[in-house]
N, CA, C and O of each residue as an XYZ file, in Angstrom:
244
protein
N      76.879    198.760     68.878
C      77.753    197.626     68.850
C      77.927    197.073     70.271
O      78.113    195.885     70.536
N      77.838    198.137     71.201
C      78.379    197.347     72.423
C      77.192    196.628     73.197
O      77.377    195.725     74.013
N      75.856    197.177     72.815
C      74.542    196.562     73.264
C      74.597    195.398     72.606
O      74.093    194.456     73.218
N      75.143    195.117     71.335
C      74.745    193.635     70.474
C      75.969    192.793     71.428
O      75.741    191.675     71.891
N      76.863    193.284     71.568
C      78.017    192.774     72.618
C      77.432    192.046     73.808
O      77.391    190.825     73.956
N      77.020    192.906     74.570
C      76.408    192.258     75.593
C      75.345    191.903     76.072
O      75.091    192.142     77.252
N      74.326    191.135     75.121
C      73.375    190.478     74.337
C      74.080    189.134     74.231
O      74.032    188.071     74.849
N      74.674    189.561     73.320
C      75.708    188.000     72.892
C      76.059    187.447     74.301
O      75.514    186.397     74.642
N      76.982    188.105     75.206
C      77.543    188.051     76.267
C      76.252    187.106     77.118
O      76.294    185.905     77.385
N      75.142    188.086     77.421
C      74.407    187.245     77.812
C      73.452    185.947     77.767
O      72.865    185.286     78.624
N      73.579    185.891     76.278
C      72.791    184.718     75.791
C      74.405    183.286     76.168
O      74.308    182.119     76.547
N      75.173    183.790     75.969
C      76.296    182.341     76.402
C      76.928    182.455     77.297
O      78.077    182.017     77.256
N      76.542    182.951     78.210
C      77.152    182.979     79.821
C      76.113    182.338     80.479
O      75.034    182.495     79.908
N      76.078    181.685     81.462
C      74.671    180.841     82.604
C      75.319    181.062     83.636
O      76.549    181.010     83.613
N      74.488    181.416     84.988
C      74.577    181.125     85.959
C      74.940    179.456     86.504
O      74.845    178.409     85.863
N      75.276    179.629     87.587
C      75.690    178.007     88.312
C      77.083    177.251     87.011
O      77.129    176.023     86.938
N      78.083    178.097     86.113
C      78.787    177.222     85.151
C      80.246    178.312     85.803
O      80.207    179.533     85.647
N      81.146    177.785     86.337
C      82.360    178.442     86.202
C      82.975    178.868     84.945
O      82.405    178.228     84.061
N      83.612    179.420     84.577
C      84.226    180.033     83.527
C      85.859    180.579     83.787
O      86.247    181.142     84.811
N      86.667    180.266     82.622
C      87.571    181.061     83.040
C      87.794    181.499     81.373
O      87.318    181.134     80.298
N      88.853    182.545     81.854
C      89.649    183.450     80.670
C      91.162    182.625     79.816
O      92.267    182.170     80.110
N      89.928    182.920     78.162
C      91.080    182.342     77.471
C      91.166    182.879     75.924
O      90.175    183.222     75.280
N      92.143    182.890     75.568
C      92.416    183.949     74.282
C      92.809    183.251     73.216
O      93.593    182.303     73.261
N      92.139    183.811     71.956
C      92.367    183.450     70.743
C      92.702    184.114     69.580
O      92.027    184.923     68.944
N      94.226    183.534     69.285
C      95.447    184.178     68.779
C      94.913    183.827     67.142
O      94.690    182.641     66.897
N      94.714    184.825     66.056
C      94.713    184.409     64.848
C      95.818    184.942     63.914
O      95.727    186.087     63.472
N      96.804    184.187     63.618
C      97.624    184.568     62.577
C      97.298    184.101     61.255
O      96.730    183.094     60.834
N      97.939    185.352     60.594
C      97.348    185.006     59.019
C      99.009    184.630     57.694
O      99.788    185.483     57.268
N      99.025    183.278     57.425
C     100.422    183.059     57.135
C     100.433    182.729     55.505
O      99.926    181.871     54.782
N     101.178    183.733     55.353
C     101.233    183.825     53.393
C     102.550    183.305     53.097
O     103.503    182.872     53.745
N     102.253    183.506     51.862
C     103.915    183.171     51.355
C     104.602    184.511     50.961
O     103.851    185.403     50.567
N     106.319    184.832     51.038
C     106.626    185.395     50.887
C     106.537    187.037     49.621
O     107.647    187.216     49.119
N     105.789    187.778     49.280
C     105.056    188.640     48.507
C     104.111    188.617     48.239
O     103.602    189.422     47.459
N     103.259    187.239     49.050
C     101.790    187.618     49.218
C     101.375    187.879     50.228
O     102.055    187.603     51.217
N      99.521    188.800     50.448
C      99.950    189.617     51.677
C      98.395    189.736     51.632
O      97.979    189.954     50.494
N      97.222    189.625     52.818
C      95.795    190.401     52.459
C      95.892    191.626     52.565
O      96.659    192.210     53.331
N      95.126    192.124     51.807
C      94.967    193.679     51.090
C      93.688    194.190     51.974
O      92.582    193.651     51.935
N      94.115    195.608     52.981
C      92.848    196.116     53.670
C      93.302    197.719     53.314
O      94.210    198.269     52.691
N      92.046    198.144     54.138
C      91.986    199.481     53.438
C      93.255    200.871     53.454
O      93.536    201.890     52.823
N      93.695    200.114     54.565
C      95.167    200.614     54.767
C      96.675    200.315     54.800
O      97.543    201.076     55.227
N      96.858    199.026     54.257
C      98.364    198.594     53.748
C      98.044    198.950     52.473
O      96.967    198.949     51.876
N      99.363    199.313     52.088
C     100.147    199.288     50.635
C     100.819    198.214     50.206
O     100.584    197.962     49.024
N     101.785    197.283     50.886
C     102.236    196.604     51.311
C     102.875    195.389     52.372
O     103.453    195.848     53.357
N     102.838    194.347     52.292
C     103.334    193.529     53.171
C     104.403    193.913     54.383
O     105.601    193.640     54.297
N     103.837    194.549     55.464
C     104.503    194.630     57.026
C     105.872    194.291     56.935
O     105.803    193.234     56.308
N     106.997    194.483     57.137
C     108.631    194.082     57.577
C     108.333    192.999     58.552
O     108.730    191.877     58.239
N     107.581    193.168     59.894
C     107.500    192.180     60.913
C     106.528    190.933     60.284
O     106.533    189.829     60.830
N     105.721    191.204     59.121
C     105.070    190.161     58.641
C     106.094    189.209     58.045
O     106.001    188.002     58.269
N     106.999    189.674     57.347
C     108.356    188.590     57.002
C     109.103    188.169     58.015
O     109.670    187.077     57.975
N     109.168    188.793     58.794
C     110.163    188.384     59.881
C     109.335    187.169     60.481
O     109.551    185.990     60.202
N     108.657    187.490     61.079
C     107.327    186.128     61.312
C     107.480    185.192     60.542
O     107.676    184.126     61.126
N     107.469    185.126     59.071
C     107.593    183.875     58.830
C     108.471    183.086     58.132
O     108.289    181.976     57.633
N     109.713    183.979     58.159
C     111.187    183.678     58.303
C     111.241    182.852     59.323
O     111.836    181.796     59.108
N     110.593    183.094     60.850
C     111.152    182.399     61.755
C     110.338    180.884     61.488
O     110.687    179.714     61.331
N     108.960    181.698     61.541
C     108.373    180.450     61.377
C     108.649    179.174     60.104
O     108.234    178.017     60.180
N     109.495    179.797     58.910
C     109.804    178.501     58.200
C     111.256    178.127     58.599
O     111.744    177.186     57.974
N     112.107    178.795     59.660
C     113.446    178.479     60.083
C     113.188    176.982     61.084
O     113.776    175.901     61.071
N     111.880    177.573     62.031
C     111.223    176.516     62.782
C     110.587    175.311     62.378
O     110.283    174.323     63.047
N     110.433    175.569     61.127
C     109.810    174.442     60.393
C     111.033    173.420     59.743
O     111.041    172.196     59.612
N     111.870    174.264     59.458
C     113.230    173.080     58.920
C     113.716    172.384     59.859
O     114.749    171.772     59.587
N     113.269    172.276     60.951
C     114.111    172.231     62.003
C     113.542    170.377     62.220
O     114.010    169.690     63.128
């Protein structure tokens, strides 16, 4: 995995191009008792509601 890593790395990096560091945040936003299912929840996270409690408090706003 980490050889296909930095493969990748090198095919989209060039010499002579500055670059800087930047991050990409993915949230995943359900509705309240729905939830994606992986191999290790049982259930929908506490902080996953809280999240989007705020986020629909922010939205009435």
């Amino acid at each position: 995995m980490t050889k296909a890593g930095v493969q990748a790395v090198d095919r989209v990096f060039r010499t002579g191009f500055k670059y800087a560091k930047a991050e990409v945040l993915l949230l995943i936003l359900c509705q309240k008792g729905e939830f994606t299912h992986d191999l290790l929840s049982i259930s929908q996270s506490v902080a996953t509601g809280k999240v989007t409690d705020v986020l629909d408090s922010v939205k009435e706003r």
